[in-house]
C-alpha positions, 0 to 999 in steps of 0.5 A, a space after each residue: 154842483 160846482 163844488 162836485 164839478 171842482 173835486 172831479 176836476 182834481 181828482 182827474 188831475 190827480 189821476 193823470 199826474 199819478 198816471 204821467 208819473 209811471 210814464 216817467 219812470 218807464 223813461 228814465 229806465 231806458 235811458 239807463 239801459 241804453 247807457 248800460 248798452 252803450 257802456 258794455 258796447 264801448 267795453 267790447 269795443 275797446 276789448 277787441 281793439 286790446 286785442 287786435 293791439 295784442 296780436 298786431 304786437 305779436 306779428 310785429 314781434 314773430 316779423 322781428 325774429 324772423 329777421 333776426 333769423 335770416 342771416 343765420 338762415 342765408 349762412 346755412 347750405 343749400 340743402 338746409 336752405 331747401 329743407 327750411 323752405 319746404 317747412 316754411 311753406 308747409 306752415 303757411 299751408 297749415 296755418 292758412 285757412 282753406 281758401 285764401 289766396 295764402 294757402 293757395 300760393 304755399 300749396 303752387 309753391 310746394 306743387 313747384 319744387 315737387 315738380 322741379 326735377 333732380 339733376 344727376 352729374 353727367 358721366 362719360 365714357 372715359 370716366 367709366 372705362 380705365 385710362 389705357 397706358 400708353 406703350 413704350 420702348 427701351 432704347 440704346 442711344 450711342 453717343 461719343 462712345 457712351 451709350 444712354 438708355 433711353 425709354 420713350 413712347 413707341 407712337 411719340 415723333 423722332 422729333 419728340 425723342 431728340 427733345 428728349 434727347 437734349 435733355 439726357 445728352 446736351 445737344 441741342 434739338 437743332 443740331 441732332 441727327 439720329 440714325 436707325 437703318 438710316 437717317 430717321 426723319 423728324 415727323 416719323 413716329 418710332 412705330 413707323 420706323 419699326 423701332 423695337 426695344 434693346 434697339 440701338 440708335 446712333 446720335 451725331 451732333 455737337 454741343 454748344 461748347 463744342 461749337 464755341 470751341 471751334 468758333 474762339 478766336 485765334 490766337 495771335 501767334 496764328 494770326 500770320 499763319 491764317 493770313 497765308 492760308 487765307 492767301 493760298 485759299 484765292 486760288 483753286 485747291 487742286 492749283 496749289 503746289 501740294 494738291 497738285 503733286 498728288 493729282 498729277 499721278 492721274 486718277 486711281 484704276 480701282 476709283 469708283 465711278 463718280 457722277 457730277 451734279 448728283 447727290 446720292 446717300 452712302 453706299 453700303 460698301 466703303 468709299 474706296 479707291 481714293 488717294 491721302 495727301 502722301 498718293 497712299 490708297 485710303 478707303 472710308 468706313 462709316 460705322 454709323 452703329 458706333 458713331 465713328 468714321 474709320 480711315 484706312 490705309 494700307 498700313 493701318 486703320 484709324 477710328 475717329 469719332 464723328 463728334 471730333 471731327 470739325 469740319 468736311 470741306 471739298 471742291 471739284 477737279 478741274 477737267 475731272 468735275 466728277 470727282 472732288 477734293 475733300 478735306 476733313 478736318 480733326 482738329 481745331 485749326 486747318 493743319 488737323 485736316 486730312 485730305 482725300 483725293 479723287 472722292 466721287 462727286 454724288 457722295 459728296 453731300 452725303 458724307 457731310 450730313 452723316 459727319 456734321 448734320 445739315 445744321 452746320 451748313 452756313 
């Protein structure tokens, strides 16, 4: 029995050991399949950061040439520049996938510049309406005896038009004086002054070197002569001993009326009834049309031009202050001047200005 006791003994031992034996080998085949899981799992970890590594290297390649890019892009017009972007946000939009927060700024971007509106250059009317030329007038401008034809705009100022007579003639702007029925005033347009074409004006004036020319020194021959002028010129004209001869034949039956402390423009008659420096009659003529003075006397008419005339000089009789003495001056010196005797008072003025202008008043 305790022989059959022992065999049982070791045959349950065997049994057992046969079966912790299968046991054993179940183990060891999971262990080797959880190694092969975990290799093929560090595999496909390591295959999916290859190729995360891959795409990171392409995107840092596509940003690379993208750079490279933009310089040439930022040369390039703004219609081009427009037409890129426009590209490029359609390309964000297709590449983007439904949802994300890309897809959805290309698609405000492009909804933006579809919205942005065109602008068109502004046009006005005086681009579109032809520009309308303006409307001039063909002059003839007498001068020193030569005539100038001058073409000028009809609406421009008679101040514009001596401008632009200083240019053909020389004389100075200042020094002109323009006569057209009359004296034509600076701010009066040519429409307003009925200037038509062929029109003639008369232009009295003297040139800088004329005005030199009078004011030279004298020579020093003449220098004992001036003096004695200058002495003779202390005393009134009509006192000296030559201008009282003539006077003391009294006043002239056909002398016009004279008026004192008045200025009135020149007749349209002649000045007559006056006496030369030799008691002769004398009238004065002004030809405003021709530029000239004319001086006549019984025995002949003298036509002087304005322009070479130098100086007009009067003083008022004494006891008859309505009429003056005058002198007008042909010359470059005092002995060219012709005198005039009994010349009414109102005219006065008014044969300076149209002889000399206002400029040489001074």
């Amino acid at each position: 029995m305790a022989s059959n006791a022992g065999n049982t003994d070791d045959s349950s031992a065997d049994s057992s050991r046969e079966t912790d034996q299968p046991s054993a080998k179940s183990c060891k085949m999971d262990e080797s399949t959880n190694s092969n899981d975990e290799q093929a799992m560090s595999t496909t970890t390591s295959s999916s950061t290859s190729s995360e590594q891959k795409s990171e290297e392409e995107k840092s390649n596509v940003q690379e040439t993208n750079k490279q890019s933009e310089p040439v892009a930022m040369v390039t017009q703004e219609g081009d520049a427009s037409t890129s972007e426009s590209a490029d946000t359609t390309e964000t939009v297709a590449s983007a996938p439904d949802g994300s927060p890309g897809a959805a700024a290309a698609s405000s971007q492009s909804e933006g510049a579809s919205e942005t509106p065109s602008v068109e250059p502004a046009t006005t009317d005086s681009q579109n309406s032809p520009s309308v030329p303006k409307e001039t007038v063909n002059m003839k401008v007498m001068y020193n005896k030569k005539r100038h034809d001058v073409e000028f705009d009809l609406d421009g100022t008679v101040s514009g038009l001596k401008a632009h007579i200083e240019t053909i003639t020389g004389v100075p702007q200042a020094m002109q004086k323009l006569m057209f029925k009359g004296l034509m005033k600076d701010d009066k347009t040519l429409r307003e002054l009925k200037v038509t074409n062929s029109a003639k004006l008369m232009l009295v004036g003297s040139t800088i070197t004329d005005v030199l020319e009078v004011t030279k020194p004298v020579p020093k021959g003449a220098a004992a002569e001036k003096e004695a002028q200058a002495a003779a010129a202390k005393e009134p004209l009509c006192k000296q001993k030559q201008h009282k001869k003539v006077l003391d034949k009294g006043k002239p039956e056909d002398a016009m009326p004279g008026i004192k402390k008045r200025q009135d423009p020149l007749p349209t008659v002649p000045i007559s009834g006056m006496y030369n420096k030799n008691g002769g009659k004398v009238r004065l003529t002004f030809k405003l049309e021709v530029d000239q003075l004319w001086i006549g006397t019984k025995e002949r008419t003298e036509k002087v031009p304005m322009t070479s005339i130098k100086n007009v000089v009067s003083e008022p009789i004494e006891g008859h202050e309505e009429y003056h003495l005058l002198a007008i001056q042909l010359g470059p010196t005092e002995a060219s001047r012709y005198w005039l005797y009994w010349v009414p008072a109102q005219y006065t003025t008014a044969i300076k200005d149209a002889i000399l202008g206002k400029w040489q008043y001074f």
